[in-house]
C-alpha positions as protocol buffer text, in pm:
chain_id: "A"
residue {
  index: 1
  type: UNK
  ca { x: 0 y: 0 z: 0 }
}
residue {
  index: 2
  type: UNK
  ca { x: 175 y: 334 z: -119 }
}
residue {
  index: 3
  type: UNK
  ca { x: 44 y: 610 z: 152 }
}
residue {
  index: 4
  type: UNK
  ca { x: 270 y: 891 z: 227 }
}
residue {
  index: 5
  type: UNK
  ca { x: 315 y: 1171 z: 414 }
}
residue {
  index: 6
  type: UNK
  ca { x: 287 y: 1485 z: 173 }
}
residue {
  index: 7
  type: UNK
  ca { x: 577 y: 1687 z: 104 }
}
residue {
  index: 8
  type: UNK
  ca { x: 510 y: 1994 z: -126 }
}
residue {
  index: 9
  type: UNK
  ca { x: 227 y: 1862 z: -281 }
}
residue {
  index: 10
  type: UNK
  ca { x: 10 y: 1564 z: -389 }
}
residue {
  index: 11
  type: UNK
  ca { x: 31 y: 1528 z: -755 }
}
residue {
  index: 12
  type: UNK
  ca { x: -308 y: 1455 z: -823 }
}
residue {
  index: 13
  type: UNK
  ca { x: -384 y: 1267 z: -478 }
}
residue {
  index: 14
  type: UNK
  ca { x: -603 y: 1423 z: -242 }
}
residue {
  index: 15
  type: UNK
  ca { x: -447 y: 1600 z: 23 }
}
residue {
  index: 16
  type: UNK
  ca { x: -528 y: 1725 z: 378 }
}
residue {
  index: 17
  type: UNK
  ca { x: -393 y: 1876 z: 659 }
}
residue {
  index: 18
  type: UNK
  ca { x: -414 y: 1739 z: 975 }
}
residue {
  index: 19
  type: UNK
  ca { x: -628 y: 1930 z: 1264 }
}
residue {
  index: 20
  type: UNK
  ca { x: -634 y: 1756 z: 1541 }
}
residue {
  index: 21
  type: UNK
  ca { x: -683 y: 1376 z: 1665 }
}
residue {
  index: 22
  type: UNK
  ca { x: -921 y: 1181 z: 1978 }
}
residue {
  index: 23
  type: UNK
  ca { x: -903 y: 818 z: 2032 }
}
residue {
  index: 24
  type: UNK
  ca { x: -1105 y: 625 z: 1781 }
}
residue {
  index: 25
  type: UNK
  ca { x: -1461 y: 403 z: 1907 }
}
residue {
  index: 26
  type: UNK
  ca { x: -1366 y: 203 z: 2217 }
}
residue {
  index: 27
  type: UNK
  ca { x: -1023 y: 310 z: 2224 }
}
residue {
  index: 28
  type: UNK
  ca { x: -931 y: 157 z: 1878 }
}
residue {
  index: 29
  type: UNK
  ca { x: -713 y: 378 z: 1651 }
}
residue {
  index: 30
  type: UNK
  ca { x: -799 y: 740 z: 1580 }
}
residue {
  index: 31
  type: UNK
  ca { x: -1047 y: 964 z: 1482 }
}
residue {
  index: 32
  type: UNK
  ca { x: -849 y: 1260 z: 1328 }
}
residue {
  index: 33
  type: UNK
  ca { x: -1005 y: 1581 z: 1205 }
}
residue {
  index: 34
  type: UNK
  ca { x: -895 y: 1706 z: 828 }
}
residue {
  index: 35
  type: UNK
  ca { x: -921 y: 1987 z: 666 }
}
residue {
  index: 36
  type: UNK
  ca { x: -902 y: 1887 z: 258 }
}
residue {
  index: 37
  type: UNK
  ca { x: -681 y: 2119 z: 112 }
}
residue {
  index: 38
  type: UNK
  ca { x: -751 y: 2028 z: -291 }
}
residue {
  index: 39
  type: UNK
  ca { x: -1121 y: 1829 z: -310 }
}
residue {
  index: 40
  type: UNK
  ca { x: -1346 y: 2068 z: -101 }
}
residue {
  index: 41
  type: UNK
  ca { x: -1637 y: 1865 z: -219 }
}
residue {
  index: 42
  type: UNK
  ca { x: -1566 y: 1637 z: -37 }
}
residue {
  index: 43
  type: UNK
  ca { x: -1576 y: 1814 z: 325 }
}
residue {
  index: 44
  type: UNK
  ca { x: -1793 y: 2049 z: 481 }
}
residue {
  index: 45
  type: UNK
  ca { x: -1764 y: 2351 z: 691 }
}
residue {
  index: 46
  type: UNK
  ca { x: -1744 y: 2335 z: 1097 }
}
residue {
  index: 47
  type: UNK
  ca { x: -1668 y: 2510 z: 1374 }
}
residue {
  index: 48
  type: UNK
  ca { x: -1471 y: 2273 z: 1555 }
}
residue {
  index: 49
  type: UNK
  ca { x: -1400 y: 2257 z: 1962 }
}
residue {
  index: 50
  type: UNK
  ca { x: -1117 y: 2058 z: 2087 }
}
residue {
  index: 51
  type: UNK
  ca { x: -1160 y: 1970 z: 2490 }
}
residue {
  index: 52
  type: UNK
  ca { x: -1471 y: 2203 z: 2507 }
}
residue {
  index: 53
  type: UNK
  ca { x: -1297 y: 2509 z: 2374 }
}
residue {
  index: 54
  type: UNK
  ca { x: -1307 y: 2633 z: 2007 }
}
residue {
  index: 55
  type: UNK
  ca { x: -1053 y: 2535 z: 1732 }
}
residue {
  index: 56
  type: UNK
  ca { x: -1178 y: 2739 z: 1477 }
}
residue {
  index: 57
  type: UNK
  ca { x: -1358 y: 2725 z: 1191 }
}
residue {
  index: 58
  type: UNK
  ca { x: -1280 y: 2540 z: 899 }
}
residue {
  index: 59
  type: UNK
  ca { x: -1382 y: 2519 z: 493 }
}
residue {
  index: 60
  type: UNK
  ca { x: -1393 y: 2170 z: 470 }
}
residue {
  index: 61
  type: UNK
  ca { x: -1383 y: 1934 z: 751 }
}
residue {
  index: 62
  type: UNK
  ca { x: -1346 y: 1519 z: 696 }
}
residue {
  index: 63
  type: UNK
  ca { x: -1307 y: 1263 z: 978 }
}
residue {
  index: 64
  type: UNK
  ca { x: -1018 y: 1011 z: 879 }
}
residue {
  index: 65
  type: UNK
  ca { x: -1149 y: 700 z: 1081 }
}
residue {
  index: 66
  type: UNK
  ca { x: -758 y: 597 z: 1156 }
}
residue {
  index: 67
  type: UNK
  ca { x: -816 y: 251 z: 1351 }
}
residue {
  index: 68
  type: UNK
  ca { x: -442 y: 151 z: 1330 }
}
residue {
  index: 69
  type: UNK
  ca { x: -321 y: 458 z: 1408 }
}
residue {
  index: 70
  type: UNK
  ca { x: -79 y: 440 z: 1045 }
}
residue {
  index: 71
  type: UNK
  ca { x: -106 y: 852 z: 1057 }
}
residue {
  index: 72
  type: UNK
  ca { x: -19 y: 935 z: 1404 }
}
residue {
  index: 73
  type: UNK
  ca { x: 245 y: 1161 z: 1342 }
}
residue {
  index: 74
  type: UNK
  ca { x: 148 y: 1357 z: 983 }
}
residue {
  index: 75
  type: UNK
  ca { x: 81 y: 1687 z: 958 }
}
residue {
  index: 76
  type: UNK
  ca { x: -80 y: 1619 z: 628 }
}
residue {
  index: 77
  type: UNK
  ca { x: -202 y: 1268 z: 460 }
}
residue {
  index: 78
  type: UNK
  ca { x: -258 y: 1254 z: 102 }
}
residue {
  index: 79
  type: UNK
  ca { x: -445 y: 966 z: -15 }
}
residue {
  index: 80
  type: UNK
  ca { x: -625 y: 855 z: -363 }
}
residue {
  index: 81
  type: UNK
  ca { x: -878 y: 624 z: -275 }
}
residue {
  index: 82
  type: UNK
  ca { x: -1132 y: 651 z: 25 }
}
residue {
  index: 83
  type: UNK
  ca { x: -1417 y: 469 z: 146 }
}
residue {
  index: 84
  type: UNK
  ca { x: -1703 y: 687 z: 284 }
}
residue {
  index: 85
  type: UNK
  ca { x: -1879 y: 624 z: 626 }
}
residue {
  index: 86
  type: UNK
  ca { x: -2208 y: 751 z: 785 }
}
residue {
  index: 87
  type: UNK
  ca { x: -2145 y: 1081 z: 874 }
}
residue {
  index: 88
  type: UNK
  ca { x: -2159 y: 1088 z: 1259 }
}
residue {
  index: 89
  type: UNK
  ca { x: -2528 y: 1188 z: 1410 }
}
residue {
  index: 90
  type: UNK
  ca { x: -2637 y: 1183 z: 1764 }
}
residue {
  index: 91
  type: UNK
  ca { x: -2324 y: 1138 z: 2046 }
}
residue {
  index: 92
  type: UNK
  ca { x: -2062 y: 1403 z: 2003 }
}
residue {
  index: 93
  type: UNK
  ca { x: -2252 y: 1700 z: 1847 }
}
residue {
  index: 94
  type: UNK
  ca { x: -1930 y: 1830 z: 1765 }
}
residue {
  index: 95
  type: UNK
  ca { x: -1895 y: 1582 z: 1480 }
}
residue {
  index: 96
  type: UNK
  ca { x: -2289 y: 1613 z: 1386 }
}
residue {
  index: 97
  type: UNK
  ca { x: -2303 y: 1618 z: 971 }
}
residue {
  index: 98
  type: UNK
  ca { x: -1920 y: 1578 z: 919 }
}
residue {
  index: 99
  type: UNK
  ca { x: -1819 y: 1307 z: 692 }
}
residue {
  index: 100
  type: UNK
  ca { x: -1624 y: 1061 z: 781 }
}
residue {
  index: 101
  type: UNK
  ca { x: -1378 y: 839 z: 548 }
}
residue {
  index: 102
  type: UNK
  ca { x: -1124 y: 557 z: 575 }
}
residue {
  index: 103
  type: UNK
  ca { x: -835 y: 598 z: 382 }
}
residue {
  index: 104
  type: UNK
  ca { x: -786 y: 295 z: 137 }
}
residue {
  index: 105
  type: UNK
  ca { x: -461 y: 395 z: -82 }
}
């Protein structure tokens, strides 16, 4: 599997840069907050808060579900193909309506 943290830029890959992360469902992997810096279809905008304060607001917010935790330490993932979840409802209504991906390649 070719994944890569991005250096300049993607060539053609969607690319992101990393927000912030929280532990993933149960404790599994990550949950890490995107904006997507070249495909803004594909996110939306959010105010964001991070441990009850706010982040910010941002154009176009994805949730990387990251259960292995492969992207701990990227400031940016670039990816080509994705897999698209149920955007998150109920539970954390700071994640109401955003979508959420996993990152194939």
């Amino acid at each position: 599997m070719l994944l890569t943290a991005c250096s300049d830029a993607c060539n053609g890959n969607i690319e992101t840069t990393v927000l912030f992360a929280k532990p993933g469902p149960n404790g599994a992997g990550r949950r890490i907050y995107v904006d997507v810096v070249n495909k803004p279809d594909l996110g939306i905008q959010k105010t964001l808060l991070y441990e009850g304060k706010e982040f910010g607001t941002f154009p176009h917010v994805v949730i990387i579900n990251d259960p292995s935790s492969r992207f701990a330490k990227n400031s940016k993932i670039c990816f080509t193909t994705y897999r698209t979840e149920a955007a998150a409802t109920g539970g954390d209504l700071t994640e109401e309506g955003i979508p959420q991906i996993t990152v194939e390649k």
